[in-house]
C-alpha positions as CSV (number, residue, x, y, z in Angstrom):
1,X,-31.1,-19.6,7.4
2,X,-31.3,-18.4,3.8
3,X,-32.7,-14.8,3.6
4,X,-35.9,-14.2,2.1
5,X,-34.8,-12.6,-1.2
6,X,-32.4,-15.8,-2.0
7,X,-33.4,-16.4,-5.4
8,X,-33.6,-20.6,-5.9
9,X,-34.1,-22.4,-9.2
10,X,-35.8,-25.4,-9.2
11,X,-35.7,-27.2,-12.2
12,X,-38.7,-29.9,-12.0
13,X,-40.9,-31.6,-14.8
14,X,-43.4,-32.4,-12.7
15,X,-46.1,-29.6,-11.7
16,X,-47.2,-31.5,-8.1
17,X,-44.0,-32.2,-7.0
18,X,-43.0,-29.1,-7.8
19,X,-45.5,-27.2,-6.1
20,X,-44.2,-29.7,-3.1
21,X,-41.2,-28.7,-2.8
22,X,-41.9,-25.0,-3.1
23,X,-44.6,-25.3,-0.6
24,X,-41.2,-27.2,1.7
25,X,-39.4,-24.0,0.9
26,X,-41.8,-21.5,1.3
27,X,-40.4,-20.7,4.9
28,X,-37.1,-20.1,4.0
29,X,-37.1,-18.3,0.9
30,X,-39.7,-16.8,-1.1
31,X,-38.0,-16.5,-4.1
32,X,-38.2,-20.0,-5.8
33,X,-38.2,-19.5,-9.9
34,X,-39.6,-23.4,-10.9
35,X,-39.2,-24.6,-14.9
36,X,-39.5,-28.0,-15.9
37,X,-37.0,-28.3,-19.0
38,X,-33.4,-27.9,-19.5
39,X,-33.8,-25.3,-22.0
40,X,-35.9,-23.2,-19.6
41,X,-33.4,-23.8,-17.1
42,X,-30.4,-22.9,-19.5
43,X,-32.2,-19.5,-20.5
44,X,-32.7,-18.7,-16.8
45,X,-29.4,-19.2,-15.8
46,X,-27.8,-16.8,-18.7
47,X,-30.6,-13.8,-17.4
48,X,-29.1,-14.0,-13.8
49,X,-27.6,-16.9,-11.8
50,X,-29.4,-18.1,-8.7
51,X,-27.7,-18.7,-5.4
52,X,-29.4,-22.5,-5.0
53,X,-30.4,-24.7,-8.1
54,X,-32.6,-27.8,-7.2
55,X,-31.9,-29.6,-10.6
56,X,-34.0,-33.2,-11.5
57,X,-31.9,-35.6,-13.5
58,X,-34.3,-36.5,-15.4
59,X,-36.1,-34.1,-17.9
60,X,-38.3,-34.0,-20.9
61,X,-35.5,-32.2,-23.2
62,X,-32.2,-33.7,-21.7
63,X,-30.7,-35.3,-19.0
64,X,-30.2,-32.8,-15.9
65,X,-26.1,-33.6,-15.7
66,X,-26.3,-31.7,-19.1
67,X,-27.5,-29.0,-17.1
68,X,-25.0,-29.8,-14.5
69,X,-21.9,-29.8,-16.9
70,X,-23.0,-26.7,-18.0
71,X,-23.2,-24.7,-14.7
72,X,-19.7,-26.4,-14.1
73,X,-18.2,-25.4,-17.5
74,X,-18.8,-21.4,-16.9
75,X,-18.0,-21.9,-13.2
76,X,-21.6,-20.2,-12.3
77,X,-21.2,-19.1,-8.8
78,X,-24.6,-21.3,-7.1
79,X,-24.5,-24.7,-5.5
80,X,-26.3,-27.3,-7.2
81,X,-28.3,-29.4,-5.6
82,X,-29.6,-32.6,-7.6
83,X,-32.8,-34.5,-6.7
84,X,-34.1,-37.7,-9.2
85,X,-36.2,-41.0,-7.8
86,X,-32.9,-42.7,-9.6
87,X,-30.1,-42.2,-7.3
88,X,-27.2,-44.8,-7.6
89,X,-23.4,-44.5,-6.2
90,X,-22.3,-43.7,-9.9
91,X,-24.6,-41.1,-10.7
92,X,-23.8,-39.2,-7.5
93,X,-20.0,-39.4,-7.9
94,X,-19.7,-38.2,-11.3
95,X,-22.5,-35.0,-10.4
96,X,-19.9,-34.7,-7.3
97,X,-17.0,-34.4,-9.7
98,X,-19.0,-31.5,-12.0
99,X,-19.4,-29.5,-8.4
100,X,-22.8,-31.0,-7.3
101,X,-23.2,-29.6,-3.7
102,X,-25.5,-32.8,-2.8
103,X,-27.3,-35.3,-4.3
104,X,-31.2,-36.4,-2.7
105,X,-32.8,-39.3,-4.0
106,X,-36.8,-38.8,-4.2
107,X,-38.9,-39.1,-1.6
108,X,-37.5,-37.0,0.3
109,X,-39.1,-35.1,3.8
110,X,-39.2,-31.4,3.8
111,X,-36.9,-31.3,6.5
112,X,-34.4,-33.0,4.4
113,X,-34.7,-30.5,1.8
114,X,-34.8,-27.2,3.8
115,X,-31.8,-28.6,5.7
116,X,-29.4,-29.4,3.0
117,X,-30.8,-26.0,1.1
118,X,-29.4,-23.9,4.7
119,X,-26.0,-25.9,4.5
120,X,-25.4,-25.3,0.6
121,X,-26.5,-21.5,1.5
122,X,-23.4,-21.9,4.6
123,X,-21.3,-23.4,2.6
124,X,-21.8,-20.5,-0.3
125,X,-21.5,-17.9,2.5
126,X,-18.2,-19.4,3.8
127,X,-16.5,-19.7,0.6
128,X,-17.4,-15.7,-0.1
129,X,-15.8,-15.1,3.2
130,X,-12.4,-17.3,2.0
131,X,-12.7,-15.5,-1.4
132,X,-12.8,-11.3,0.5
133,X,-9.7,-12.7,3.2
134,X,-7.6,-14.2,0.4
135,X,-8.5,-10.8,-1.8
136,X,-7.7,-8.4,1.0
137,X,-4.2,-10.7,2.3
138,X,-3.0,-11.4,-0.9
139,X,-2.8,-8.5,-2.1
140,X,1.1,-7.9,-3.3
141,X,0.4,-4.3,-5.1
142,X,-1.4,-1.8,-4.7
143,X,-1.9,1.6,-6.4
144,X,1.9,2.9,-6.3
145,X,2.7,0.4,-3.3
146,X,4.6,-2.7,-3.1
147,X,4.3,-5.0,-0.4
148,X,2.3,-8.2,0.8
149,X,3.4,-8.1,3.9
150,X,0.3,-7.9,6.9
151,X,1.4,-4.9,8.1
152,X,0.9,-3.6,4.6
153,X,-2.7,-5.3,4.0
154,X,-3.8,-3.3,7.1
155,X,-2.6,-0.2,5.8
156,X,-4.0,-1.1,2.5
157,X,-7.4,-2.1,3.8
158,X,-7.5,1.4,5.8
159,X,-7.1,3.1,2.4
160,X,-10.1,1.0,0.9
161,X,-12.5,2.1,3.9
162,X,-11.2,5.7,4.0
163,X,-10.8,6.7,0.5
164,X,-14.7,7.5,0.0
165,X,-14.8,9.8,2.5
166,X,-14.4,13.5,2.9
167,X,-12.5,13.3,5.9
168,X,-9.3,14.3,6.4
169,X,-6.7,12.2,6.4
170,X,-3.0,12.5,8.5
171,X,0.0,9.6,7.7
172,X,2.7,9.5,10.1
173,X,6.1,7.1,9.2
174,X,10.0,7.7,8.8
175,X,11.3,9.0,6.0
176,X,10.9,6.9,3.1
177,X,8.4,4.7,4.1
178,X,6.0,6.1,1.3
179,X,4.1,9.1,2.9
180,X,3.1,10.8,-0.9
181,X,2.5,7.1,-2.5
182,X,0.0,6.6,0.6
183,X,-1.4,10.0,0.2
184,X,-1.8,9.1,-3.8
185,X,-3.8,6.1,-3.5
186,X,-6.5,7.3,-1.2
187,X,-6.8,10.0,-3.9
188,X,-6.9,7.2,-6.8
189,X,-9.3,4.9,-4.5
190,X,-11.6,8.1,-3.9
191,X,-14.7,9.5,-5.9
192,X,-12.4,12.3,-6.8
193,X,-10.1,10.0,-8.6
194,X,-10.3,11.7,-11.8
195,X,-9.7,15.4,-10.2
196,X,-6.2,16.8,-9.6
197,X,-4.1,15.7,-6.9
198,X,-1.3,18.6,-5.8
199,X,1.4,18.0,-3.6
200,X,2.8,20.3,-1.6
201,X,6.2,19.8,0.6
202,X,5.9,22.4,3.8
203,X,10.2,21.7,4.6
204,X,11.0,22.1,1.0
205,X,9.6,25.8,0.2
206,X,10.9,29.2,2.0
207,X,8.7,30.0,4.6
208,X,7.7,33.6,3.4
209,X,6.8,31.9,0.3
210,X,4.4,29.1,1.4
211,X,1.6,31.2,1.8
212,X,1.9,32.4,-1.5
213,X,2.3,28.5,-3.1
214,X,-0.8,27.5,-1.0
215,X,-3.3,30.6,-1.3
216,X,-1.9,32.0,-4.4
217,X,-1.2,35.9,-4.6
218,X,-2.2,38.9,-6.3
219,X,0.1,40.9,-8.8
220,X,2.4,43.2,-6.9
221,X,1.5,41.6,-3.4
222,X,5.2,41.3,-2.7
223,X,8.9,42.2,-4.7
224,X,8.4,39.3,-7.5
225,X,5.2,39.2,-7.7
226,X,4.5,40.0,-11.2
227,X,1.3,38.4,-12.2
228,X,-1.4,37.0,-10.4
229,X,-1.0,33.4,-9.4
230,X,-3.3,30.6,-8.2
231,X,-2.5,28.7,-5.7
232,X,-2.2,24.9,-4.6
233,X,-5.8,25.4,-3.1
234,X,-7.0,26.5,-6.1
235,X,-5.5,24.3,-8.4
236,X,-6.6,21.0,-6.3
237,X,-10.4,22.1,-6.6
238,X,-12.6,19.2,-6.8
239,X,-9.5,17.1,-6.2
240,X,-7.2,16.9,-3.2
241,X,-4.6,18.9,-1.7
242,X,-1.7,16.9,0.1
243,X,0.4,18.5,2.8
244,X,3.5,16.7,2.7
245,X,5.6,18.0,6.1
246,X,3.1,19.2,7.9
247,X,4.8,19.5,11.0
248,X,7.5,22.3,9.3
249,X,4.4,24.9,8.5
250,X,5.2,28.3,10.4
251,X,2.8,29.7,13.3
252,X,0.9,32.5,11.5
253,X,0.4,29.7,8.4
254,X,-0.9,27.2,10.8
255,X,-3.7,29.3,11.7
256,X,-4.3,30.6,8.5
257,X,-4.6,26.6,7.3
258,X,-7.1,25.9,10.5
259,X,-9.7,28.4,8.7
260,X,-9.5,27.3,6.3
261,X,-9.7,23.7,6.8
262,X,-12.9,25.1,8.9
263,X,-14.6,27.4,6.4
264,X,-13.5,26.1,2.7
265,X,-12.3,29.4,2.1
266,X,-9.1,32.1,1.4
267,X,-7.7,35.2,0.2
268,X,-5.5,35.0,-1.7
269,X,-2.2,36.6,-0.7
270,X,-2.6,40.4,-1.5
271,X,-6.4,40.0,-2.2
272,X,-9.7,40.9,-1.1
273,X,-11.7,38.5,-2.5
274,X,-12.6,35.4,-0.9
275,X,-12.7,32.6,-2.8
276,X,-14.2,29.2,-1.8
277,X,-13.1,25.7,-2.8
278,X,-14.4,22.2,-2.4
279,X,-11.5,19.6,-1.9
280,X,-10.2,17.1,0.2
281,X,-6.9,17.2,2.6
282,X,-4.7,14.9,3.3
283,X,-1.3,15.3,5.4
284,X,2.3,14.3,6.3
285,X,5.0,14.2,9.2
286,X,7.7,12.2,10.0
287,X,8.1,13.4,13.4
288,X,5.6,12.9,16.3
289,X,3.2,15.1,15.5
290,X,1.7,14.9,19.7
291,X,5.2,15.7,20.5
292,X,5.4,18.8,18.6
293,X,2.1,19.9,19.9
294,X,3.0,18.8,23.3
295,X,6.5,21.4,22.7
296,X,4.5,24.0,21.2
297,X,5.6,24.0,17.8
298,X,1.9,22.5,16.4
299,X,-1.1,24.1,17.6
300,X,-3.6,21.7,19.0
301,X,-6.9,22.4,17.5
302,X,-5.3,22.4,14.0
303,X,-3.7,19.1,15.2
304,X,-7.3,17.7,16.0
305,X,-8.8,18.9,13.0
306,X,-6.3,16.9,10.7
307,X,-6.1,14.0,12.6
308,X,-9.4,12.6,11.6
309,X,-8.2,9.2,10.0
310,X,-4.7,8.4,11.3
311,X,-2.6,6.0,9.1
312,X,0.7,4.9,10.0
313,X,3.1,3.4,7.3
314,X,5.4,0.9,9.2
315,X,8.7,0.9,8.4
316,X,10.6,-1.6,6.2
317,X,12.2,-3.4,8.9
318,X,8.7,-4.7,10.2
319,X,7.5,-5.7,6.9
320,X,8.5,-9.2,6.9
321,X,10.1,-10.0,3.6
322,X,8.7,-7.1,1.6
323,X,11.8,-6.0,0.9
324,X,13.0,-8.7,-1.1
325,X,9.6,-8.0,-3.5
326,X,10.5,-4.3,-3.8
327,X,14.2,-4.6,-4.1
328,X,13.2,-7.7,-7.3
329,X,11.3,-5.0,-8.8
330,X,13.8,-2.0,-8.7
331,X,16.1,-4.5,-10.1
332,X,13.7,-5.6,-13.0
333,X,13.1,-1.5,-13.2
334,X,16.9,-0.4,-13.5
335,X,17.9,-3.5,-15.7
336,X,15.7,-2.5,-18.2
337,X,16.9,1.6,-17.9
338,X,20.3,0.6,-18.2
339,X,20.3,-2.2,-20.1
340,X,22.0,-4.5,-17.6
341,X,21.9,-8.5,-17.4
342,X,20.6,-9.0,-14.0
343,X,17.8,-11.2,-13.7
344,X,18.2,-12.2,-10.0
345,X,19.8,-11.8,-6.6
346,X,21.5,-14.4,-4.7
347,X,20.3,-16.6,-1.7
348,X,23.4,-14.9,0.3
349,X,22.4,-11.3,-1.1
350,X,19.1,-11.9,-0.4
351,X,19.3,-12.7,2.8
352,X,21.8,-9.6,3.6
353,X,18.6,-7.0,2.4
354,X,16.2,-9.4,4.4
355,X,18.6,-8.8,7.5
356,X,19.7,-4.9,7.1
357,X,18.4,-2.5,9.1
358,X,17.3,-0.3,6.3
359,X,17.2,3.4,8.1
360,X,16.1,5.0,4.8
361,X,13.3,2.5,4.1
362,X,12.0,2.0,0.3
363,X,14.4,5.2,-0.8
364,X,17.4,3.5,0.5
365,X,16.5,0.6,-0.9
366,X,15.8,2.1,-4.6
367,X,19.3,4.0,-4.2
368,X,20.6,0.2,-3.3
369,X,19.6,-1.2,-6.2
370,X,20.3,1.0,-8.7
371,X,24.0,1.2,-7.5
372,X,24.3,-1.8,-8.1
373,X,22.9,-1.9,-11.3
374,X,24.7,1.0,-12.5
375,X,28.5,-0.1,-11.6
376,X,28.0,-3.8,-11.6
377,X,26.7,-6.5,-14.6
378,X,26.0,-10.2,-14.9
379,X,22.8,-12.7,-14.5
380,X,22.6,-12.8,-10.4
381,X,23.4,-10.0,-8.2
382,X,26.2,-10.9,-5.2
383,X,26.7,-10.3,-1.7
384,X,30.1,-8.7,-3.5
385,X,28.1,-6.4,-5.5
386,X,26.0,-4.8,-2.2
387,X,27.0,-1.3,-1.4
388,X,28.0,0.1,1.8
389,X,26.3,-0.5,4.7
390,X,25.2,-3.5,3.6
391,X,28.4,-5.1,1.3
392,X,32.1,-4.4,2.2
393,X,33.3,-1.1,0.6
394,X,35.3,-0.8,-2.3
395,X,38.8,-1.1,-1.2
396,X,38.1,-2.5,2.2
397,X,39.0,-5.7,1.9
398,X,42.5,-5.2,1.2
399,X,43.1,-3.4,4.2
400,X,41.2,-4.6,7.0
401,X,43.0,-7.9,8.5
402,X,41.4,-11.1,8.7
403,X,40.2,-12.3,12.2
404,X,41.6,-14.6,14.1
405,X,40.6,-18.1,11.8
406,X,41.3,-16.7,8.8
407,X,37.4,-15.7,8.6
408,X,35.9,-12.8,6.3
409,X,34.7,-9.8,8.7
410,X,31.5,-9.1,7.3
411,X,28.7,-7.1,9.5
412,X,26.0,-7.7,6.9
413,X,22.8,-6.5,8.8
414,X,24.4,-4.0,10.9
415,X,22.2,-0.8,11.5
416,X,24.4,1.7,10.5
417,X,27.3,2.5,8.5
418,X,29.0,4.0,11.2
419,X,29.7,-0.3,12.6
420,X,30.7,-0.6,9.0
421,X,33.0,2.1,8.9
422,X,34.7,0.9,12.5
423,X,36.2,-2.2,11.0
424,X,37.1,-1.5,7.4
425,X,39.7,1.6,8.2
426,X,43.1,0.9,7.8
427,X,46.0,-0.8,10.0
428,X,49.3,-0.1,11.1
429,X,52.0,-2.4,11.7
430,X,51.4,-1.9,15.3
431,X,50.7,-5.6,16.9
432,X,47.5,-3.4,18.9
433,X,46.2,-2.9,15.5
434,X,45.2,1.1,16.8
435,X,43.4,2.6,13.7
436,X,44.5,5.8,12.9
437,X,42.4,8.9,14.4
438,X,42.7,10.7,11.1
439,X,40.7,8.4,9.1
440,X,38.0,7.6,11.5
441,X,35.6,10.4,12.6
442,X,32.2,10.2,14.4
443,X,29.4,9.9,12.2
444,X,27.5,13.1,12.8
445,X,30.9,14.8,11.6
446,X,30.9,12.9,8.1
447,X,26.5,13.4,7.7
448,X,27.9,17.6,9.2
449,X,29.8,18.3,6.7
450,X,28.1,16.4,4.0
451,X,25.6,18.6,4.0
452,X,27.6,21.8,4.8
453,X,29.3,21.0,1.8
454,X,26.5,20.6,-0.2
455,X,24.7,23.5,1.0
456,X,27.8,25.8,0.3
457,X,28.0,24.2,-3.5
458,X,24.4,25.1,-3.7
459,X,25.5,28.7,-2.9
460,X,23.2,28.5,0.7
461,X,20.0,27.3,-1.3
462,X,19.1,24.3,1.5
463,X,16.1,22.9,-0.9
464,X,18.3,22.4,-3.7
465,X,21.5,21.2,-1.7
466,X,18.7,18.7,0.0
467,X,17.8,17.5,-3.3
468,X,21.1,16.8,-4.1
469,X,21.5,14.6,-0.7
470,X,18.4,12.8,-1.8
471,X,16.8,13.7,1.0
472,X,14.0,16.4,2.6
473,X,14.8,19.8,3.2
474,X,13.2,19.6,6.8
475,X,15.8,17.0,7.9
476,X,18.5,19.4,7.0
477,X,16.8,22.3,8.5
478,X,16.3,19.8,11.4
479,X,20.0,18.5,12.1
480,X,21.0,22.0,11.4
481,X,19.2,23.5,14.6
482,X,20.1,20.3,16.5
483,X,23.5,21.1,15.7
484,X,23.4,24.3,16.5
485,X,22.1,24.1,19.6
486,X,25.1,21.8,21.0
487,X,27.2,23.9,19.3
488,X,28.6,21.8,16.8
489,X,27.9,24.1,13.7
């Protein structure tokens, strides 16, 4: 049934009738506005638009379909229902085809009328139910996301319900699956939208140091120190402070960060003062942040204070075809940066990105992209054009021998490079076809000294080296301790 505050216009020129019908009403709704000209009904409709009107044909100023047309021409969000002692099959179909809900020729029984009045309220009910599902599935953007996938409209409908709280907010996915962009738009949805949003990477800073970047320190606190600075807590007053890597945070700092998360406030690194701030935290892992409590590297209680609102960004390969709308805009992105020609990608290309594994999620894919972009030109990107993994390498064609049937050997959609990497080395004229040892190693050998190289460039500055990889600074210190502990480093 209609609630009580529906507001219904009923647009009758005559007084008895009218008092009729909103005597039938009266049970259902209380709030029935009656006029009896088309004028009146016109000016009521521009000071606020009802959710039923009740609209006789035939009025002392004009005929009601004027009324009718009009409702139908500014797409008023009511159902019309129209009532006249003249009802005929043409009159109804043409107020059908200017949205008339129903049409009831006079008399009519209050039953009738209450009844249809219910079903045009269901019917109005329904169709703001389609209009919310198609607003929250359809949904293809979103803040600094790009997706329309339904594991994506869950994560984005999270965000909508989360954003206006206070409470603290912890996002777990693999590496670039879009941790920071998540952590962004619950800032942008929230009430503190227009307050500053700091970042801060735990894996990326030195840990003696990230006291200091999120507390701020005094002048002469420490060698360096040569001026007071404020900190990320300070800075993201009002605002909110994101924790990117929370996992990496050292032992003393974790405690130090339970406080205060607890109390609001710090000291500054070399201070005395406290000093208190109002914000809101959001945080970061890629690992299993119950593992690393379970191993003792994350204390519990800080664990449980953080995880208030868990949100988990899938990654790419469960997506459905999300990748093909992200990888569309990269290349609309880098065509216009470089000034390339490409306006599309292949069926064949497309369907090697919708069937690659994609380990490095939405980064690998931007990286994709705008290799190809940079080295290649022309209207429609090719499955020639695709870097490793996903293409054949540069060179590998001419040396790796066609299978039996003269077929290409392509392994679009393998999961690694290393697959790749098997079949594209080079052949002797042995009939076995052995590869040669010296140009094949394993694959944690090549990603080893990749980054021992680029560490040793970097004269031992990890951060900056990890930069350079395009990739975080906790991975490397990650792999590095793996590494080290089955003594391959």
């Amino acid at each position: 049934m209609p609630a009580r505050s529906t507001p219904i216009l009923l647009v009758e020129d005559t007084p008895s009738l009218a008092r009729v019908y909103a005597e039938f009403l009266k049970k259902d709704c209380a709030a029935v506005t009656t006029v009896e000209t088309g004028a009146a009904a016109l000016e009521q409709l521009a000071d606020g638009v009802p959710r039923i009107v009740l609209l006789d044909l035939q009025l002392p100023d004009m005929h009601g379909m004027d009324v009718l047309k009009r409702i139908s021409a500014q797409a008023l969000p009511c159902a019309v229902i129209i009532i006249t002692a003249h009802g005929s099959v043409g009159v109804a179909v043409e107020a059908m085809r200017y949205g008339a809900y129903d049409f009831l020729v006079k008399p009519f029984s209050a039953e009738r009328l209450t009844v249809t009045v219910r079903n045009a309220m269901e019917r109005l009910r329904l169709a703001q139910l389609v209009d919310s599902f198609e607003k929250d599935l359809g949904r293809s953007r979103y803040h600094g996301f790009l997706g329309s996938s339904l594991a994506m409209q869950a994560v984005y409908r999270i965000i909508d319900s989360a954003a206006s709280s206070r409470a603290t907010v912890f996002i777990t996915g693999e590496s670039g699956t879009g941790k920071e962009v998540c952590a962004e738009a619950i800032h942008r949805q929230s009430p503190r939208a227009d307050r500053p949003f700091i970042a801060i990477n735990c894996g990326a800073i030195p840990k003696d140091l990230m006291e200091s970047e999120i507390f701020g320190h005094m002048k002469g606190s420490f060698t360096g120190a040569v001026a007071d600075r404020e900190g990320a807590a300070a800075r993201a007053n009002g605002g909110t402070l994101f924790l990117d890597e929370i996992c990496e945070l050292a032992p003393d700092l974790q405690t130090k960060l339970l406080r205060f998360i607890q109390t609001g406030t710090f000291t500054p690194v070399g201070g005395s003062k406290l000093e208190k701030v109002d914000l809101r935290i959001i945080c970061a892992t890629n690992r299993d942040p119950l593992r690393e409590v379970e191993e003792g590297r994350f204390r519990e209680d800080l664990y449980y204070r953080l995880h208030v609102i868990p949100i988990h960004l899938p990654p790419l390969r469960e997506r459905e075809d999300d990748v093909l709308e992200i990888s569309r805009q990269f290349l609309s992105d880098y065509v216009r940066e470089e000034g390339k020609g490409f306006v599309r990608f292949s069926p064949a290309a497309e369907q090697a990105l919708r069937t690659y594994h994609w380990p490095g999620n939405v980064r690998q894919v931007q990286n994709v992209v705008r290799n190809i972009v940079v080295l290649h030109d022309g209207d429609t990107v090719t499955p020639a054009m695709l870097p490793a993994p996903l293409g054949t390498p540069a060179g590998a064609a001419a040396n790796a021998p066609l299978p039996a049937g003269g077929g290409a050997n392509g392994h679009v959609g393998g999961h690694t490079g290393g697959h790749t990497g098997g079949h594209a080395g080079g052949h002797g004229p042995a009939p076995a076809h052995t590869p040669s040892p010296k140009t094949v190693k394993p694959l944690w050998e090549v990603e080893r000294d990749a980054i021992e190289e680029a560490i040793a460039a970097c004269d031992g500055n990890i951060p900056r080296a990890a930069a350079l990889l395009e990739i975080s600074a906790s991975t490397v210190y990650r792999k590095r301790l793996a590494w080290q502990a089955e003594g391959k480093l």
